[in-house]
Structures are given as structure tokens and as C-alpha cells.
KEVEXDO-416981 format. One record per atom (N, C-alpha, C): residue number from 1; x, y, z; residue in one letter. Coordinates in Angstrom, 3 decimals, padded with zeros to 6 digits. Example, Ala and Ser with C-alpha at 12.3 -4.5 7.8 and 13.67 -1.06 7.14 Angstrom:
2
<1,<013.190,-005.690,007.800>,'a'>
<1,<012.300,-004.500,007.800>,'a'>
<1,<013.200,-003.300,007.800>,'a'>
<2,<012.850,-002.250,007.080>,'s'>
<2,<013.670,-001.060,007.140>,'s'>
<2,<012.900,000.030,007.870>,'s'>
END
This chain:
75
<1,<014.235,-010.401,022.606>,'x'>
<1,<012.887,-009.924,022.425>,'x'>
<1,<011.972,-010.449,023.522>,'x'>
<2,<012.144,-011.763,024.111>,'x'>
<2,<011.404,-012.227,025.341>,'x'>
<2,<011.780,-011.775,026.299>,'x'>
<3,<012.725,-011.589,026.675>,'x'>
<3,<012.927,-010.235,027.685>,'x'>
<3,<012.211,-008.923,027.840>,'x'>
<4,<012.227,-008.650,026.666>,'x'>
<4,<011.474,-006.914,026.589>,'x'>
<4,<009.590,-007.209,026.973>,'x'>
<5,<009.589,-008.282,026.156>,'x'>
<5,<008.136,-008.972,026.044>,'x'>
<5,<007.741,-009.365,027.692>,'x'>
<6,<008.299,-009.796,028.551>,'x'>
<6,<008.310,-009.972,029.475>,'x'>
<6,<008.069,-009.119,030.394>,'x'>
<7,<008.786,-007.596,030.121>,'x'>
<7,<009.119,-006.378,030.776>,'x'>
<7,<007.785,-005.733,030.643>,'x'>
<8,<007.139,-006.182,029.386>,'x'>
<8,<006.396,-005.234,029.353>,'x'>
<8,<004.593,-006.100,030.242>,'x'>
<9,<005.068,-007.045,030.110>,'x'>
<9,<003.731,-007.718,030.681>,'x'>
<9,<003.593,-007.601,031.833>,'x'>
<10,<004.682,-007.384,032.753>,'x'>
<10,<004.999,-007.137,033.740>,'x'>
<10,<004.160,-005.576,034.097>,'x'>
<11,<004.506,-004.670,033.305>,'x'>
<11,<003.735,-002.806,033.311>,'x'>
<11,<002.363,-003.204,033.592>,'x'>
<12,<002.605,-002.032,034.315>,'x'>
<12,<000.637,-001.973,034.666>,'x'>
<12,<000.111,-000.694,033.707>,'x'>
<13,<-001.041,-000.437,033.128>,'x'>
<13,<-001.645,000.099,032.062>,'x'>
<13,<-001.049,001.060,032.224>,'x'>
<14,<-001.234,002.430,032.718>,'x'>
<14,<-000.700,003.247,032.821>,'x'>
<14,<000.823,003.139,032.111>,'x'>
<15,<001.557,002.451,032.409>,'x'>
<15,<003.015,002.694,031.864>,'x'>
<15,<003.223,001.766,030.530>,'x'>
<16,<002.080,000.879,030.117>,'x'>
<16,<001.999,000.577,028.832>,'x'>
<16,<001.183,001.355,028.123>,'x'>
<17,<-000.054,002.264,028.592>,'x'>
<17,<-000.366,003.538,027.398>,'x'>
<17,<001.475,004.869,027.323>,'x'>
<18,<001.957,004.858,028.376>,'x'>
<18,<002.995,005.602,028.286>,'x'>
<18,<004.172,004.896,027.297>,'x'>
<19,<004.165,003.716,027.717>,'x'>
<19,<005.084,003.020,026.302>,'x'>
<19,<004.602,003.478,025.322>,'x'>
<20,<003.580,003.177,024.754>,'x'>
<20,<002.716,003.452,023.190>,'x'>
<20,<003.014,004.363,023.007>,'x'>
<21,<002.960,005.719,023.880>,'x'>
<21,<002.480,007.275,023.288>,'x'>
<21,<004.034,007.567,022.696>,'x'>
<22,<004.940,006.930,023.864>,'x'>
<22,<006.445,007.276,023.228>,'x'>
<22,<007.153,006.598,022.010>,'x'>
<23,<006.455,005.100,021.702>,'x'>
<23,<006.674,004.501,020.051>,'x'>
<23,<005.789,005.359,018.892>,'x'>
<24,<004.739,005.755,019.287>,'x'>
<24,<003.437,006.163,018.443>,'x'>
<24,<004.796,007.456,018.184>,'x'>
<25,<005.316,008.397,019.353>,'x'>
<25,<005.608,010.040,018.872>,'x'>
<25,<007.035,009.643,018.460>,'x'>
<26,<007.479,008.334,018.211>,'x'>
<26,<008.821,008.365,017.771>,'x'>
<26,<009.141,007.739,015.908>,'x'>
<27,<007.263,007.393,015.770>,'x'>
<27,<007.403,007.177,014.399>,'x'>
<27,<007.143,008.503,013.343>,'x'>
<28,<008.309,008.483,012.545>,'x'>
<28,<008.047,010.022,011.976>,'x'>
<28,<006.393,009.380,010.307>,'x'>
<29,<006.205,010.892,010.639>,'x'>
<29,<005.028,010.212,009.484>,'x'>
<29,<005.481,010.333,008.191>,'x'>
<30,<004.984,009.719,007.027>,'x'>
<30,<005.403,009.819,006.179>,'x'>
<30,<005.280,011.249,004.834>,'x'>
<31,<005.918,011.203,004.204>,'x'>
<31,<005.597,012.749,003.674>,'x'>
<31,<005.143,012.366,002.355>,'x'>
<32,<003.466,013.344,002.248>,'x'>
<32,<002.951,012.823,001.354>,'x'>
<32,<003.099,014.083,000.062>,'x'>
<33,<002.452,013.534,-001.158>,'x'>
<33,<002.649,014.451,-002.579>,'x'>
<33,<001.536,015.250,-001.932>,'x'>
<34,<001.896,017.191,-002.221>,'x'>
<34,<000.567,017.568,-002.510>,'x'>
<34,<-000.220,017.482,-003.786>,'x'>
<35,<-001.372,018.194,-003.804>,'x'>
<35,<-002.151,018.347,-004.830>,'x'>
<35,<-001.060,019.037,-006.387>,'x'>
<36,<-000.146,019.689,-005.953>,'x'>
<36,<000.552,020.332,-006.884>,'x'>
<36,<001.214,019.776,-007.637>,'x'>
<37,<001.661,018.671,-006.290>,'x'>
<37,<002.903,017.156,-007.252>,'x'>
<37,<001.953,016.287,-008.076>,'x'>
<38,<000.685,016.480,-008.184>,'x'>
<38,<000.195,015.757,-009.074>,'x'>
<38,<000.538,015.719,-010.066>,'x'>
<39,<000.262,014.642,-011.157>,'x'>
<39,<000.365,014.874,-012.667>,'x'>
<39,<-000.831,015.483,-013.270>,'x'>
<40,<-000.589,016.289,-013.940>,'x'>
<40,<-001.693,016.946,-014.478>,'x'>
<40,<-002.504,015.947,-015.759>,'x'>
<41,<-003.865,016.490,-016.237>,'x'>
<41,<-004.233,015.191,-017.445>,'x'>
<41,<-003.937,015.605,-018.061>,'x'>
<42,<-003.078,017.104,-018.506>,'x'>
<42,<-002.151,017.361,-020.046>,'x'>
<42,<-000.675,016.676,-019.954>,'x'>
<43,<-000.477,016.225,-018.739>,'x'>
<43,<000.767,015.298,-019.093>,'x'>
<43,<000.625,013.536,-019.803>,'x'>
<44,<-000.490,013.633,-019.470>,'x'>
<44,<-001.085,012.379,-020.042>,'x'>
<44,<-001.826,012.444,-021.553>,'x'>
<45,<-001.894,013.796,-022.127>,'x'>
<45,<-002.938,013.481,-023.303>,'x'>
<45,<-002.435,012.619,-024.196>,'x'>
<46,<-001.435,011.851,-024.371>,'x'>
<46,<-001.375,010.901,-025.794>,'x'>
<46,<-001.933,009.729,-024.758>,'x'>
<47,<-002.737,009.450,-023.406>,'x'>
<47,<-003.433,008.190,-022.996>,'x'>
<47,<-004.137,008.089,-023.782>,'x'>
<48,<-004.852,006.540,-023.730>,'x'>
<48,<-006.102,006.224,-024.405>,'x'>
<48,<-006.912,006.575,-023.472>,'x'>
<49,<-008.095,007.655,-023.102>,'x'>
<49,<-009.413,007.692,-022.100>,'x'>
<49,<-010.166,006.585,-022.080>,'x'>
<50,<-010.139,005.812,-023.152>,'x'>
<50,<-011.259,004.710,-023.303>,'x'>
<50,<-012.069,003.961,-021.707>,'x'>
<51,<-013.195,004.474,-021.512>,'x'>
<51,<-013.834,003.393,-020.377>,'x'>
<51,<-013.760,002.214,-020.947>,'x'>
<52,<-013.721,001.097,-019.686>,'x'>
<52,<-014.496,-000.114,-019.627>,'x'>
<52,<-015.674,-000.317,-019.056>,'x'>
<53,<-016.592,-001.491,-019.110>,'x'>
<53,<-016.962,-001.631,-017.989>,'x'>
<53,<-016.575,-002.810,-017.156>,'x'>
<54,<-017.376,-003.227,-016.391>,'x'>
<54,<-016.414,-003.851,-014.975>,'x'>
<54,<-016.593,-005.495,-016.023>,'x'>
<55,<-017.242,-005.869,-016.775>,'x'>
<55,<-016.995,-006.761,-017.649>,'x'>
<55,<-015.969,-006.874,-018.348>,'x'>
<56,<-015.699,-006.243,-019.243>,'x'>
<56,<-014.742,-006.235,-020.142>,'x'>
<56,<-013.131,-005.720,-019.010>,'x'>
<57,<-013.550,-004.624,-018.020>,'x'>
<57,<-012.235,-004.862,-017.694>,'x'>
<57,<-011.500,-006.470,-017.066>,'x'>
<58,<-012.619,-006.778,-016.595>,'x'>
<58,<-012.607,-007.762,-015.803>,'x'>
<58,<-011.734,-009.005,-016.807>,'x'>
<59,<-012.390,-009.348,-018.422>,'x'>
<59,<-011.694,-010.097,-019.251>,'x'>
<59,<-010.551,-009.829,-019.723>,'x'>
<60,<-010.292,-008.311,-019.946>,'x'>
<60,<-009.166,-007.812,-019.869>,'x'>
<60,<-008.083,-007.940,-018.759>,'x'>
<61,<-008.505,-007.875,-018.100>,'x'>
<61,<-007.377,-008.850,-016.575>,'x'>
<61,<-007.300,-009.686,-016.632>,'x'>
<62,<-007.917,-010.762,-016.935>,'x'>
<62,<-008.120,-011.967,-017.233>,'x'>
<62,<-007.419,-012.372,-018.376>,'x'>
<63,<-007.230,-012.337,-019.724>,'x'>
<63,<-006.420,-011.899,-020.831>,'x'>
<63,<-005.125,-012.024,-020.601>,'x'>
<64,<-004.807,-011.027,-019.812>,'x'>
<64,<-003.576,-010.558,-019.157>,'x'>
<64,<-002.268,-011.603,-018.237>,'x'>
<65,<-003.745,-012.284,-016.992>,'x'>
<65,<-003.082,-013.152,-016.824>,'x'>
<65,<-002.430,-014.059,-017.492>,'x'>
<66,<-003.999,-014.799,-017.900>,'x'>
<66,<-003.499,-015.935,-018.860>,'x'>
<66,<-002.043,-015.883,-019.437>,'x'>
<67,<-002.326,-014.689,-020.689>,'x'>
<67,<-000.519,-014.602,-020.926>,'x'>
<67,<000.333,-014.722,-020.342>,'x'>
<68,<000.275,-014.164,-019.174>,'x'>
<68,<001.606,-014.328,-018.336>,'x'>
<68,<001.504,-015.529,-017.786>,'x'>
<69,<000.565,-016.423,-017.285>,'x'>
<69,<001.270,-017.691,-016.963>,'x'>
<69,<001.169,-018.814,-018.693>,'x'>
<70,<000.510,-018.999,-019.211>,'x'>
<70,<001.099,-018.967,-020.409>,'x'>
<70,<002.462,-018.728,-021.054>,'x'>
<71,<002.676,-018.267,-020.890>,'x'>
<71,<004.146,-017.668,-021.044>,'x'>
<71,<005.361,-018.095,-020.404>,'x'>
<72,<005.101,-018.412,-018.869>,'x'>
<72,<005.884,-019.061,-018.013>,'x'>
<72,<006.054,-020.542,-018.235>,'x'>
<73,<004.398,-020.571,-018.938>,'x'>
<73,<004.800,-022.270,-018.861>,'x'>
<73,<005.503,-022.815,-019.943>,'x'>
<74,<005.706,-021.811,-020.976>,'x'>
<74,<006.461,-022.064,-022.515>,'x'>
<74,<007.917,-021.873,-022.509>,'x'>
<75,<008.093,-021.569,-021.052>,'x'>
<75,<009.558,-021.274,-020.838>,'x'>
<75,<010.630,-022.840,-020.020>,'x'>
END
């Protein structure tokens, strides 16, 4: 890798934007869900909708933790 690292410090700009453009066009992008692959909210109707607010979710995370290290430490 200090070799290559070397090679490249060595390039003058020009042939290090030409390095880039050829790593940048050799990463394939990733393939995303469309709108269609969504889940719809009738696949979800037995959820609970219930809001929080940023309080209660907040104790509710909090809650959460606790148990779990709680839990670890009873082990």
C-alpha cells in the first residue's frame, strides 16, 4: 500500500483528478427500493399509530435501555 501511496504523491493533479474519475466510474452504485417496493400502511394496520412526544419517547428509550443493561448485569 506504501508503494501505491507513494506513486500517487508522486502524480501531478491532472493525473490524480484522472485517478479519481476512474475509482469514482468503477464504483457501481447501489440499487435502491422504488416507491412501489414500499410497504404500504395496509400492510401494517394491526400497528399501534400511537404518537409520542419527544418526552415520553425519549423515557421510553430510556426504559428500554435500562432493561437491557439491567439485564446484562443479572446475567
Amino acid at each position: 500500500m506504501s508503494y501505491y501511496r507513494k506513486m500517487v504523491q508522486e502524480m501531478d493533479d491532472s493525473q490524480k483528478l484522472e485517478l479519481v474519475s476512474i475509482i469514482i466510474d468503477s464504483v457501481k452504485p447501489i440499487q435502491t427500493r422504488t416507491l412501489f417496493d414500499m410497504p404500504l400502511e395496509e400492510d401494517f394496520a394491526d400497528m399501534d399509530k400511537e404518537l409520542y412526544t419527544p418526552e415520553e419517547a425519549y423515557e421510553l428509550t430510556m426504559n428500554d435501555i435500562k432493561a437491557i443493561y439491567d439485564g446484562k448485569d443479572a446475567v
